[in-house]
Every structure is written in C-alpha cells, then in structure tokens.
N, CA, C and O atoms as a Maestro MAE file, in Angstrom:
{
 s_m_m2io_version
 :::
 2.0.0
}

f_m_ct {
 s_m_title
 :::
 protein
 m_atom[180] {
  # First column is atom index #
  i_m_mmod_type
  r_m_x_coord
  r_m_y_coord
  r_m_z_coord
  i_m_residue_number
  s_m_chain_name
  s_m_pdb_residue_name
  s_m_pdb_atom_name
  i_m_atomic_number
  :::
  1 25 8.502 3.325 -4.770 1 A "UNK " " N  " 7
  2 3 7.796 2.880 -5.942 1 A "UNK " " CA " 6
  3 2 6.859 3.970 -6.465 1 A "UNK " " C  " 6
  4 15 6.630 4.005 -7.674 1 A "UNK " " O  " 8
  5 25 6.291 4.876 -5.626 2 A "UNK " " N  " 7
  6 3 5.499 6.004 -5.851 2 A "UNK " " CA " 6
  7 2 6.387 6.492 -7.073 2 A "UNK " " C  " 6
  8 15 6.093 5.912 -8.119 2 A "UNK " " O  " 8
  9 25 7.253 7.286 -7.161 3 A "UNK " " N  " 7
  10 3 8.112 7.867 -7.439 3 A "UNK " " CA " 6
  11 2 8.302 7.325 -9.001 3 A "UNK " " C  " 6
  12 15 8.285 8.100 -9.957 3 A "UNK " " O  " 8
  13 25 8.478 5.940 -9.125 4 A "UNK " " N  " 7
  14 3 8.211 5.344 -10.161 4 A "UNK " " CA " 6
  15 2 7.211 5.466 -11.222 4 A "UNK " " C  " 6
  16 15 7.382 5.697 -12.419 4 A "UNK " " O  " 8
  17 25 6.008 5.244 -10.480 5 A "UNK " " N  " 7
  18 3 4.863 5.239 -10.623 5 A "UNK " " CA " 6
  19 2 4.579 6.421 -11.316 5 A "UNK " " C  " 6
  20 15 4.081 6.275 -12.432 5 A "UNK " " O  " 8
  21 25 4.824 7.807 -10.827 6 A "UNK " " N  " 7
  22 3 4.726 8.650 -11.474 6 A "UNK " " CA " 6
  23 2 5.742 9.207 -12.665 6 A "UNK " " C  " 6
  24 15 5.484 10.004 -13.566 6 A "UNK " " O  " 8
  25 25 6.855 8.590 -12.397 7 A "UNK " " N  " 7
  26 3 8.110 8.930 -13.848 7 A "UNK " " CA " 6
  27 2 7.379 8.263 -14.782 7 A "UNK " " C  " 6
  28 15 7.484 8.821 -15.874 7 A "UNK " " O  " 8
  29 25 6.381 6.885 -14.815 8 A "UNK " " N  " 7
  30 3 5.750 5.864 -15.762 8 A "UNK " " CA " 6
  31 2 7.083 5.182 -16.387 8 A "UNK " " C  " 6
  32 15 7.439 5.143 -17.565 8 A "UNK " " O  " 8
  33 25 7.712 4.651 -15.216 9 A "UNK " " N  " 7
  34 3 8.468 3.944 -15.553 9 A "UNK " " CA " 6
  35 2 7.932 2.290 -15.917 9 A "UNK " " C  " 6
  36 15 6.923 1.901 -15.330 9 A "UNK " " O  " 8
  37 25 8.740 1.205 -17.039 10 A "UNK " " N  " 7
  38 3 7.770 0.048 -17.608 10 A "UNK " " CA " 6
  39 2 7.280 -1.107 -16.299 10 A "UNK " " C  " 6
  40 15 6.297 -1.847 -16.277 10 A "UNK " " O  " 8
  41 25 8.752 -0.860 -14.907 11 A "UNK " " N  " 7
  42 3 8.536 -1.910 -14.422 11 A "UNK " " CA " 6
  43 2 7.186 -1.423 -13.248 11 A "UNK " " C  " 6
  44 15 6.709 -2.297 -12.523 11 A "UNK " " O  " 8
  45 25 6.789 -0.314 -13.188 12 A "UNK " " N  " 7
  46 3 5.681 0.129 -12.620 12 A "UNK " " CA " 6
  47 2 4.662 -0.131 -13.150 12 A "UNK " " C  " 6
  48 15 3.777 -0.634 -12.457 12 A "UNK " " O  " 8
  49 25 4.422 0.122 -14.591 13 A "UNK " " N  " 7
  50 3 3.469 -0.205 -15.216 13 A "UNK " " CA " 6
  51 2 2.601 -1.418 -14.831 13 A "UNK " " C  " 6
  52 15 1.444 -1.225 -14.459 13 A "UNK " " O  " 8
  53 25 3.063 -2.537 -14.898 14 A "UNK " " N  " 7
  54 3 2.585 -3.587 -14.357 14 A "UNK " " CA " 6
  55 2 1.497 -3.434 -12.767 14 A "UNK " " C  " 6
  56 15 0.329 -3.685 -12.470 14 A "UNK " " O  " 8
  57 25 2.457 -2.996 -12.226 15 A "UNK " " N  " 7
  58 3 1.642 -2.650 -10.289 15 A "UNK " " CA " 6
  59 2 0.786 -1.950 -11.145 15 A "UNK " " C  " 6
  60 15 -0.110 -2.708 -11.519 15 A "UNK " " O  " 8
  61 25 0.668 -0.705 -11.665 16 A "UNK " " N  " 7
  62 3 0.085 0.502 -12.007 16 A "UNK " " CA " 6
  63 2 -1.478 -0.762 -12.776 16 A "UNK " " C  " 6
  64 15 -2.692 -0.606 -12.650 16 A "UNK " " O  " 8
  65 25 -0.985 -1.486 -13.247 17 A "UNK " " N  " 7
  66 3 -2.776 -2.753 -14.221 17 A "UNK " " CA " 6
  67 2 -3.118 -3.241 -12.734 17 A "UNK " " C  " 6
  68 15 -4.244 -3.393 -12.262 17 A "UNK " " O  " 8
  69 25 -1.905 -3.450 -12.117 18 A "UNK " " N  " 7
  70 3 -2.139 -4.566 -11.198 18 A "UNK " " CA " 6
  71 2 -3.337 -4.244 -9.629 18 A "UNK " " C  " 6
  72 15 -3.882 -4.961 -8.790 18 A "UNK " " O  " 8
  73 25 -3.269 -2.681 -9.947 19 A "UNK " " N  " 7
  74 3 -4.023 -1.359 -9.278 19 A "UNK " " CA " 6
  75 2 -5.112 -1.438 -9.469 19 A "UNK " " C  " 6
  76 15 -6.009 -1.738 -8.682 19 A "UNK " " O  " 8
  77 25 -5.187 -1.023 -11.174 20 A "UNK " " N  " 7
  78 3 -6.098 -0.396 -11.762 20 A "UNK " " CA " 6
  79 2 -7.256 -1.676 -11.896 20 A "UNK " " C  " 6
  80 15 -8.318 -1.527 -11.292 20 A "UNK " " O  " 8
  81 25 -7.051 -2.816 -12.622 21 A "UNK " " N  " 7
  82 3 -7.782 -4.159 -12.342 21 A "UNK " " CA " 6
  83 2 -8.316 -4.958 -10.893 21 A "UNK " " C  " 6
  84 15 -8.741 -6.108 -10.775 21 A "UNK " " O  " 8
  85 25 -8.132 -3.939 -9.893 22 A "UNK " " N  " 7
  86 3 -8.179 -4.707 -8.555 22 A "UNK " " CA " 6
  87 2 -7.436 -5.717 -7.688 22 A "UNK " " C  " 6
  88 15 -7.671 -5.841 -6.487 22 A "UNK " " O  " 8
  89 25 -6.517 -6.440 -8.358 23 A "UNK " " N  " 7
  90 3 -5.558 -7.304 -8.226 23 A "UNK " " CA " 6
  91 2 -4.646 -7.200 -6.921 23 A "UNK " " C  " 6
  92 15 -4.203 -8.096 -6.202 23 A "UNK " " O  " 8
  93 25 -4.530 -6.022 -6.860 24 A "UNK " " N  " 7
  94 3 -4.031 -5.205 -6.206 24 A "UNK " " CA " 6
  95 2 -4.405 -3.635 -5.072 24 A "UNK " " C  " 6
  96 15 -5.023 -2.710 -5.601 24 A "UNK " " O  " 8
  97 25 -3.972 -3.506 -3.580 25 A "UNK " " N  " 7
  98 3 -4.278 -2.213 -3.454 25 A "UNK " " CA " 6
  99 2 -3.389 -1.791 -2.924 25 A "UNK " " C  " 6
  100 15 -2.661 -2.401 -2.141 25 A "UNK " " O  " 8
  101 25 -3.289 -0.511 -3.313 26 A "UNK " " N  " 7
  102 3 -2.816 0.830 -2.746 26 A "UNK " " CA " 6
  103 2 -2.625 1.262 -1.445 26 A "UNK " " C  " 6
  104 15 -3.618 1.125 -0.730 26 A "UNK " " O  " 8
  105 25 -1.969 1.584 -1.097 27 A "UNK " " N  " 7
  106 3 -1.741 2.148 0.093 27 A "UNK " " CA " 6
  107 2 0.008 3.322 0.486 27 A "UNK " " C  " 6
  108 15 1.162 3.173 0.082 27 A "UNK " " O  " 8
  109 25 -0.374 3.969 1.049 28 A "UNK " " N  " 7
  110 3 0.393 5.504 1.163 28 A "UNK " " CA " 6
  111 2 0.324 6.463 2.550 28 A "UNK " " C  " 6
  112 15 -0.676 6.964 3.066 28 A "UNK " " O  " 8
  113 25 1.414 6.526 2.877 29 A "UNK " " N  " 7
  114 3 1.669 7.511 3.930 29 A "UNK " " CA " 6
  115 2 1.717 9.022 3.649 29 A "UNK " " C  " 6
  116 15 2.238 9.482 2.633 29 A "UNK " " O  " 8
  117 25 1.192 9.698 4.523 30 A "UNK " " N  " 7
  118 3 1.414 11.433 4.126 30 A "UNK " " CA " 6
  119 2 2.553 11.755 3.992 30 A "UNK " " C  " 6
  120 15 2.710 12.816 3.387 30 A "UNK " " O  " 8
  121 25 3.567 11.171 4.375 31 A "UNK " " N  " 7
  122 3 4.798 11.384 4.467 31 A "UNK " " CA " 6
  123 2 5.556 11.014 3.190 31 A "UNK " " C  " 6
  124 15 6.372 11.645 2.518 31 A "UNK " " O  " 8
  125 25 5.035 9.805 3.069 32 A "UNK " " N  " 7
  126 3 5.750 9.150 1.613 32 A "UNK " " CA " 6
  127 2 4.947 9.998 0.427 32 A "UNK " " C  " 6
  128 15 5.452 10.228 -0.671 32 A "UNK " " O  " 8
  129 25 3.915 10.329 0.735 33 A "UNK " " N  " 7
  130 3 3.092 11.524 -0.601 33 A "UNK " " CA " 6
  131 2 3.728 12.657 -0.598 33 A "UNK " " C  " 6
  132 15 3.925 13.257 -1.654 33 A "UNK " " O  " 8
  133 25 4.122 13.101 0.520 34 A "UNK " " N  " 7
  134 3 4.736 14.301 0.999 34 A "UNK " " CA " 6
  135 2 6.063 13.776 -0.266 34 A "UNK " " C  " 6
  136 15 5.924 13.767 -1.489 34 A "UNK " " O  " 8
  137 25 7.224 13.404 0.484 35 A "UNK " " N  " 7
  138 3 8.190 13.037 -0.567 35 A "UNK " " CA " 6
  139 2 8.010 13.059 -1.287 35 A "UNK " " C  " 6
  140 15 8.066 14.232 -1.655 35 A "UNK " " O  " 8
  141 25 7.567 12.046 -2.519 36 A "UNK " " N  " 7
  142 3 7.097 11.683 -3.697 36 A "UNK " " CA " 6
  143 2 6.567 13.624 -4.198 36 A "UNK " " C  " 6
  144 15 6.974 14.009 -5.294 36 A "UNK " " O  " 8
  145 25 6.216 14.038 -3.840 37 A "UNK " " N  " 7
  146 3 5.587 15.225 -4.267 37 A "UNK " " CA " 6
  147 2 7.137 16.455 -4.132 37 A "UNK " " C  " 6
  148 15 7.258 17.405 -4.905 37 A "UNK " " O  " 8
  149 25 7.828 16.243 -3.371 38 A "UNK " " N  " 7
  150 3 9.308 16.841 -3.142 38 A "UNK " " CA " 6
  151 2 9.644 16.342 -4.101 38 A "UNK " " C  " 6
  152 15 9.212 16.966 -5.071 38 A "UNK " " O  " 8
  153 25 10.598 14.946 -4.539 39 A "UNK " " N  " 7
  154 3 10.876 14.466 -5.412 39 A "UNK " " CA " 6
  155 2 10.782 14.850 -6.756 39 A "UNK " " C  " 6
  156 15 11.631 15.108 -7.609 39 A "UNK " " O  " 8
  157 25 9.365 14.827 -6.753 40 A "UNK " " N  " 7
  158 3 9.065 15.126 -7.832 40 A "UNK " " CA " 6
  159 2 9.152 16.780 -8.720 40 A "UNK " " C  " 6
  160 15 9.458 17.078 -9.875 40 A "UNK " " O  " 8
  161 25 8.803 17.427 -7.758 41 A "UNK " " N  " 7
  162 3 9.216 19.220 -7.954 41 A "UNK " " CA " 6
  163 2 10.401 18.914 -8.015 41 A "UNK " " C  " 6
  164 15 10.662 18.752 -9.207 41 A "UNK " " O  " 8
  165 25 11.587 18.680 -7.184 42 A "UNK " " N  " 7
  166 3 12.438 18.996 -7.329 42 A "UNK " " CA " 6
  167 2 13.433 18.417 -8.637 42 A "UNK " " C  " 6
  168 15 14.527 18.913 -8.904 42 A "UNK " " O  " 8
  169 25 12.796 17.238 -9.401 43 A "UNK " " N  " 7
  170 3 13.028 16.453 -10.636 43 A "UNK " " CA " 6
  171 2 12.687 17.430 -11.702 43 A "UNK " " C  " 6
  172 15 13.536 17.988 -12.397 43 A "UNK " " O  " 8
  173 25 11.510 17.595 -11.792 44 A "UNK " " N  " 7
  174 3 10.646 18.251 -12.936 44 A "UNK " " CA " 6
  175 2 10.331 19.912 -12.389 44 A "UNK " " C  " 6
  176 15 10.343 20.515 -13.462 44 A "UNK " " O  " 8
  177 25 10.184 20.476 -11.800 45 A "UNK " " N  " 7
  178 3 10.330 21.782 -11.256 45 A "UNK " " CA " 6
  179 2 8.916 21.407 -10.780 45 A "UNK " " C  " 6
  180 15 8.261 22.202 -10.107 45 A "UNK " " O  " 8
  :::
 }
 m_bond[179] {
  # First column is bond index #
  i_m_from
  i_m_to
  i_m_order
  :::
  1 1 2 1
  2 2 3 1
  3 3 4 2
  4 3 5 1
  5 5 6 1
  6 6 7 1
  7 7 8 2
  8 7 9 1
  9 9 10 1
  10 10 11 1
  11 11 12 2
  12 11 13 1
  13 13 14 1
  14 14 15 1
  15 15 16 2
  16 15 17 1
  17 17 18 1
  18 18 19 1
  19 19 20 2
  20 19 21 1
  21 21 22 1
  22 22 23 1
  23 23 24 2
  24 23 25 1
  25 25 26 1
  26 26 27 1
  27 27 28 2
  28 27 29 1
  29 29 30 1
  30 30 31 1
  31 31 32 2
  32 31 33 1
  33 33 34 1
  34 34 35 1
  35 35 36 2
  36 35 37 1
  37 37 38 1
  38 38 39 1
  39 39 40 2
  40 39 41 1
  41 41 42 1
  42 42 43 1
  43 43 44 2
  44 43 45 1
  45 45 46 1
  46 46 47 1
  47 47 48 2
  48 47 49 1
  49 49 50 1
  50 50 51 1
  51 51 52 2
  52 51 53 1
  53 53 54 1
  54 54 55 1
  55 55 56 2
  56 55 57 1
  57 57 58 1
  58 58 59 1
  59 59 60 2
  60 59 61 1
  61 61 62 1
  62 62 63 1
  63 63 64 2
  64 63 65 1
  65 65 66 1
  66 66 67 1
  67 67 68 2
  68 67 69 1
  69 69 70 1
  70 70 71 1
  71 71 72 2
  72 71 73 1
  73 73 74 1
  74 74 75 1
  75 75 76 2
  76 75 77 1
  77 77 78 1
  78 78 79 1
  79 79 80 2
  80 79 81 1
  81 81 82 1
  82 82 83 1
  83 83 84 2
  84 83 85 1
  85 85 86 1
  86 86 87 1
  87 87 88 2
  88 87 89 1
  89 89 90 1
  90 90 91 1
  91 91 92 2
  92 91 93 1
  93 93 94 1
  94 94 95 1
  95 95 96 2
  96 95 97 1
  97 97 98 1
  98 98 99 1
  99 99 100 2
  100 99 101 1
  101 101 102 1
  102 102 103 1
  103 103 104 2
  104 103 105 1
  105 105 106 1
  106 106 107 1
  107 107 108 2
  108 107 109 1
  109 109 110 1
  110 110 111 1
  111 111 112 2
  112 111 113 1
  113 113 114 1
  114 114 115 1
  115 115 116 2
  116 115 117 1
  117 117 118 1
  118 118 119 1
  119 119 120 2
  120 119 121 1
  121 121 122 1
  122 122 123 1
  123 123 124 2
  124 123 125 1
  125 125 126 1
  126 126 127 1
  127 127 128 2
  128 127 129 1
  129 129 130 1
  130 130 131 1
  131 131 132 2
  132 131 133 1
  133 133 134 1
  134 134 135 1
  135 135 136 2
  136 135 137 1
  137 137 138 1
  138 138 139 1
  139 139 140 2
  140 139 141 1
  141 141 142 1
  142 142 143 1
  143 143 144 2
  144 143 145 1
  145 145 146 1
  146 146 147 1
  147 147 148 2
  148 147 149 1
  149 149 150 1
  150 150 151 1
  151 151 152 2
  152 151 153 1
  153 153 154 1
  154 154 155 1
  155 155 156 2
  156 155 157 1
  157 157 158 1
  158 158 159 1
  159 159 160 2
  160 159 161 1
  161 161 162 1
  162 162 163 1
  163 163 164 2
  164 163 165 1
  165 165 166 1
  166 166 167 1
  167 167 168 2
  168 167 169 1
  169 169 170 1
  170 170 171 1
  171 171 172 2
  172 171 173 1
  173 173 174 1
  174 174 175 1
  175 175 176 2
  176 175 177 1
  177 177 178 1
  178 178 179 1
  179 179 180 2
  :::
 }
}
C-alpha cells in the first residue's frame, strides 16, 4: 500500500485523509521503506 500511497493513487487517497485526520495510524517496517524506496527508483529513476 506504501507504494500506492506514494504513486497517489485515488484508492489510497482515502487511507492517506484517513492518516492525516487521525482516524487512522501508520505503521512501517525498514524493510518495507527499504522496498517502497527500491520500487520506487526503480519506477521513476
């Protein structure tokens, strides 16, 4: 969902209020940041 989250894809959006309003929390592994951060270079350079 990270991954999502950062493309700003619409069905993220929602988690992303659902975050930002408190509703909701966050939580993340170094590993899954790690990825998400691979992913992502390797998507977008």
């Amino acid at each position: 969902m990270l991954i999502e989250i950062l493309a700003g894809s619409k069905p993220a959006a929602a988690l992303v209020d659902s975050i930002v309003s408190g509703e909701a929390e966050a939580y993340a592994t170094r590993l899954g940041l790690t990825e998400a951060l691979h992913v992502t270079c390797r998507l977008w350079g």
